[in-house]
C-alpha positions in Angstrom: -15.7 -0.8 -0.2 -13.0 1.4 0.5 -9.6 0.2 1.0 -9.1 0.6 4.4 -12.1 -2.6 4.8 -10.5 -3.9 2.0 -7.3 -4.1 3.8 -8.9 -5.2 7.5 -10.5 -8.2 5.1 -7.0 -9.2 3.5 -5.1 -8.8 6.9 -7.7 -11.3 8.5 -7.9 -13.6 5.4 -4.0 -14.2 5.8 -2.4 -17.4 7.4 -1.4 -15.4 10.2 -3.4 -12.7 10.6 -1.9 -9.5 12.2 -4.5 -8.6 14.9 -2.5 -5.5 16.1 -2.0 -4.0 12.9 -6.7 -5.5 12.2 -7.0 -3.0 15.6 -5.0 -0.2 14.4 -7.0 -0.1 11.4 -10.3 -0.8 12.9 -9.6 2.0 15.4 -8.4 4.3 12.3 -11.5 4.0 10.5 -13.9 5.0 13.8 -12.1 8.0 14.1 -11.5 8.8 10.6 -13.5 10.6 7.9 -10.6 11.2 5.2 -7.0 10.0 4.6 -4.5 12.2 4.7 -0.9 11.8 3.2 0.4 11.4 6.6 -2.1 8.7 7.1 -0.7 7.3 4.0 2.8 7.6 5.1 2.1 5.5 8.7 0.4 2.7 7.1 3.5 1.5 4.9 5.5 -1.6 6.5 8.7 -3.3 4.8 8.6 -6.5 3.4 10.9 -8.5 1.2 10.8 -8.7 -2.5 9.9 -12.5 -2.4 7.2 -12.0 0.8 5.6 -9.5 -1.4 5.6 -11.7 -4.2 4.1 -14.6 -2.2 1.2 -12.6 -0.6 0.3 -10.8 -4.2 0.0 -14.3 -6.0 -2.0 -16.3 -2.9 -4.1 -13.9 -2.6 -4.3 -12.2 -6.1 -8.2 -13.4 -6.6 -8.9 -11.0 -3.7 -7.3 -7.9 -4.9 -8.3 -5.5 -7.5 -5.8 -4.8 -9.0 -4.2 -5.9 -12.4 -1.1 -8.3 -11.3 0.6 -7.2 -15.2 1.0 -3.7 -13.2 3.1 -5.3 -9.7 6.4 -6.5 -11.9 8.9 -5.4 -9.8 12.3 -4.3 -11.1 15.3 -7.0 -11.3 17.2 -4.7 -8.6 14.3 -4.1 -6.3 15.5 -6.2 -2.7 12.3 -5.1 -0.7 8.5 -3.2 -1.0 7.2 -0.9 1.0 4.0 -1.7 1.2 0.5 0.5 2.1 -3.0 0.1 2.1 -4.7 -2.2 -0.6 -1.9 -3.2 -2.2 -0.1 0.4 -2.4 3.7 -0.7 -2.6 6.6 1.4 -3.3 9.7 -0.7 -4.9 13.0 -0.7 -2.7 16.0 -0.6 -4.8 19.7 -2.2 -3.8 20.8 1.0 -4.3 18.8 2.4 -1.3 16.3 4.3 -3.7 12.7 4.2 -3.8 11.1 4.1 -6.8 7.6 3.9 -8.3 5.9 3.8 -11.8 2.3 5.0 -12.4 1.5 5.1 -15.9 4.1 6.7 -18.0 5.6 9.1 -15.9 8.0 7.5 -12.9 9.8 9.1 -9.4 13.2 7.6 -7.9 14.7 9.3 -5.0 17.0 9.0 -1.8 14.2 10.5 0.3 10.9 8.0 0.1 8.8 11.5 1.8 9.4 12.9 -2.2 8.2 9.3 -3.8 5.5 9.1 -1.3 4.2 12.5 -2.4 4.5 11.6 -5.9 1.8 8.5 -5.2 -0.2 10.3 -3.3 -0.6 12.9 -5.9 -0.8 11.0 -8.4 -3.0 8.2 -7.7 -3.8 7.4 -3.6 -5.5 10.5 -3.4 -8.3 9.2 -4.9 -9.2 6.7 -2.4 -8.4 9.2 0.9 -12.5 8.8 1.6 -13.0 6.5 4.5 -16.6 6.6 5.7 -18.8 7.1 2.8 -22.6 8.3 4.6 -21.2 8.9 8.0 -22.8 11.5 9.6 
């Protein structure tokens, strides 16, 4: 399952489901054979440390990913968050920063630390309709 059906299924699993942001995705994936970075980039919303933190452990079982890997920092005050679970840490300093593996990016400007994810690790997943002819 790619992770834009992953994310339509989390979206709709939630409490509150948000059914413009279910359509936008829906929509994204019937016209959409591959992800772009600027894709990327137009999914991410802001959300509070602590409502990030509430959605990751209700609905951890449903995610993929290893939880050890979402610690946030002690001076991160929101997330930007993407697709599947994609986040990129908010600082109080007004810096974004993200860790993948060893090597880490902080910047002013969140285009730089977005490029840096993408390159590093979203780029993997950019495939939307697998068969599609």
């Amino acid at each position: 399952m790619n992770i834009i059906f992953k994310e339509i299924l989390f979206q709709k699993l939630k409490e509150k489901p948000n059914r413009k942001f279910i359509r936008r995705l829906q929509t994204y994936v019937d016209n959409t054979d591959e992800m772009t970075l600027e894709d990327f980039q137009s999914f991410g919303r802001f959300m509070s440390r602590w409502k990030f933190l509430d959605e990751i452990m209700i609905l951890s079982e449903f995610r993929s990913k290893n939880l050890n890997q979402r610690i946030l920092l002690p001076d991160c005050s929101d997330v930007l968050v993407y697709l599947d679970g994609f986040y990129i840490q908010v600082l109080k300093d007004n810096t974004f920063y993200k860790r993948i593996g060893d090597e880490e990016m902080q910047s002013k400007d969140i285009t730089e630390v977005e490029k840096f994810y993408w390159n590093k690790h979203v780029y993997k997943y950019k495939q939307i309709n697998y068969g599609k002819d």
